[in-house]
C-alpha positions, 0 to 999 in steps of 0.5 A: 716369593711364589715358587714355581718349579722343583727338582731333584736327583739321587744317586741310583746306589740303593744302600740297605742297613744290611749291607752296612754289617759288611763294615760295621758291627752293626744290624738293620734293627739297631740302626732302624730303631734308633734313627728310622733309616731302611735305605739311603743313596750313596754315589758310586760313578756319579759326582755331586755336580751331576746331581746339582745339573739334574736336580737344576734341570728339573726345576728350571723345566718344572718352571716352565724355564729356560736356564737363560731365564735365570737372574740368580743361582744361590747353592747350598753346599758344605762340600764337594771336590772343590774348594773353589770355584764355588758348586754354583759357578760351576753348575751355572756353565753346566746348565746355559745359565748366565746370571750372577751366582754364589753358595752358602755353606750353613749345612743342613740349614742352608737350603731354608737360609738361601730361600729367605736370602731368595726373597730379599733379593725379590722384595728388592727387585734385584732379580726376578727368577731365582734358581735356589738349589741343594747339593751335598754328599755328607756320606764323605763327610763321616769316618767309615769306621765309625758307625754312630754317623756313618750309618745316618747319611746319603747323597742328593740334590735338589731345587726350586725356582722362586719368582715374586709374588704374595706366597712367603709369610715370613721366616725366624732364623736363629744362631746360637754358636756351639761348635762343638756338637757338631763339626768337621775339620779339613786340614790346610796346606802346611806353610813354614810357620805353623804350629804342629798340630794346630791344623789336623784333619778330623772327620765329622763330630756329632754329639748325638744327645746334644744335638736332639735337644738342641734340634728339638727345643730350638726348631719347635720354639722356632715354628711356634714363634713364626706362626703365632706371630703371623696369626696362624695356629699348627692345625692350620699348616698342610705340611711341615717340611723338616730337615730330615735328620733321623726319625726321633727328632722328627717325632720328638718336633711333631710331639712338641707341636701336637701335630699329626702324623699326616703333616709331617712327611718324612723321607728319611726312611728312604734317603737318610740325612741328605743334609740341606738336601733334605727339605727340597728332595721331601718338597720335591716328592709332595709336589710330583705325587700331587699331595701339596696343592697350590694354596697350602700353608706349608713350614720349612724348618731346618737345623744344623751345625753352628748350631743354626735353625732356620724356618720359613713360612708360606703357602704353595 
C-alpha cells in the first residue's frame, strides 16, 4: 500500500465549551480538564453525505485522480439517515465513481480496519486505486441531556487514496467482545410478535473508566507488539496517529510508550471525538502543514466499541 491523496471536510458550526452551559450544568473547565476538548463542529445545514463528497473529493484531487480512476470505495461509517443504502453507495453516484463499494461499521476503528481490508485487496490484485473514506456524526449518537457524552463528540469525514506499493509494514488488530462498555441501541419497526420491551431505543452508553483502561492497556500492548515484531522500536516512528478520543487517553498511550509530546499530534482539542473520522482528519492536517514527509514511519491506531483495536504500521 502507498498512500497517495487525503481529504477532509468539517462542518463550519464551531461549538465552544461555553455555549454547552446553554444545556448543560457544566463549564469549559470541567469539560476542558477531564477530556482537553476547547471546540468541536457540529452539523447545522449541512448532512454527513455532503462532508463524505468533499472529504472524497479532496483525496481523489490530492491523488492526482479522477473519480472514475476508482477500483473500490470501502467507508467507514456507524450512522447516517440511512440504513441503506450503505453511505458509500450513495457517495460513489455523488462523485462519478463507478467501482464496486461497501461500509464497514467497527466505529472509531474503523477507518485503521477498512485501510488493512485496502491492502488485501492491493496484495491480491483485486483492485488497483482505493478510495478508504470516514464519515460519521456521533454528535447524533448521545442524549442531549446527558453531559458526560454529549460533551466529547463532533462531526467530520475524511479520506485517503491508497494504491500498491512497499509502504505498509504490517498491522495487529484484536477483538475482545464487551458490549456493554460502550453501545448504542436502535429500536426496530415492531411486528405482531414481539416481546414488549425486547427492542427499546437507547442512546449512547459509555463506561467511561472502563473504557480508558481498555483503550489504554489494549492500544499500547497493540503498538508494542506490531513494532517489536517488525524490528522497530517507539523512538523510530515520526508520528502516532490515534484515535482521538479525549486528551487523557492519548496521554495515558503516549506515557505507556515513553514517547514525546512531539509524536503524538492530537486534534482533539479542536474537533473533539469524530469517531473513525478521527485518525484520517489528524493525517489529513500533518499532510497539508507539510509536517509528515514521504518516508516517515508513521502508526495508525484506533479503539472502540466491541471493544476493538486496531494498528497499522507504514511509512508515508
Amino acid at each position: 500500500m502507498k498512500i497517495i491523496g487525503t481529504g477532509s471536510a468539517l462542518p463550519k458550526k464551531v461549538v465552544t465549551n461555553d455555549m454547552l452551559t446553554e444545556f448543560f450544568d457544566t463549564s469549559d473547565e470541567w469539560i476542558r480538564t477531564r477530556t482537553g476538548i476547547e471546540t468541536r463542529r457540529i452539523m447545522t445545514d449541512e448532512s454527513l453525505l455532503d462532508l463524505a463528497i468533499t472529504a472524497s473529493r479532496n483525496a481523489i484531487e490530492a491523488a492526482g485522480l479522477k473519480a472514475e480512476d476508482l477500483d473500490y470505495i470501502i467507508c467507514s461509517n456507524v450512522n447516517n439517515n440511512y440504513v441503506y443504502p450503505s453511505l458509500s453507495c450513495m457517495v460513489q453516484g455523488a462523485i462519478g465513481a463507478t467501482c464496486p463499494c461497501f461500509d464497514v461499521r467497527i466505529a472509531c476503528a474503523g477507518f485503521v480496519y477498512a485501510m488493512d481490508i485496502a491492502e488485501s485487496f492491493l496484495t491480491t490484485g483485486r483492485a488497483g486505486k482505493i478510495l478508504v473514506l470516514a464519515a460519521e456524526e456521533p454528535t447524533r449518537f448521545c442524549h442531549w441531556k446527558q453531559r458526560e457524552t454529549s460533551v466529547l463528540f463532533g462531526d467530520g469525514a475524511a479520506a485517503a487514496v491508497v494504491e500498491a506499493g512497499n509502504e505498509y509494514m504490517g498491522a495487529r488488530m484484536t477483538t475482545i467482545s464487551n458490549t456493554e462498555v460502550l453501545y448504542q441501541r436502535n429500536r426496530l419497526e415492531p411486528t405482531p410478535f414481539e416481546v414488549e420491551g425486547v427492542y427499546v431505543d437507547h442512546p449512547m452508553v459509555m463506561l467511561g473508566r472502563e473504557v480508558f483502561r481498555m483503550a489504554v492497556s489494549n492500544c499500547s500492548a497493540e503498538i508494542n507488539h506490531l513494532l517489536k515484531s517488525k524490528g522497530y522500536q517507539v523512538s523510530d516512528v515520526k508520528y502516532f496517529i490515534l484515535h482521538q478520543a479525549n486528551m487523557r487517553i492519548i496521554k495515558g498511550i503516549q506515557q505507556y510508550l515513553e514517547g514525546t509530546d512531539e509524536q503524538f499530534p492530537t486534534t482533539v482539542q479542536k474537533y473533539g471525538n469524530t469517531s473513525s473520522a478521527s485518525i484520517p482528519i489528524l493525517l489529513d492536517e500533518l499532510v497539508r502543514d507539510n509536517k509528515i514527509a514521504r518516508g516517515d514511519l508513521i502508526v495508525m491506531s484506533g479503539f472502540g466499541s466491541g471493544f476493538t483495536t486496531g494498528s497499522l504500521l507504514m511509512k508515508y
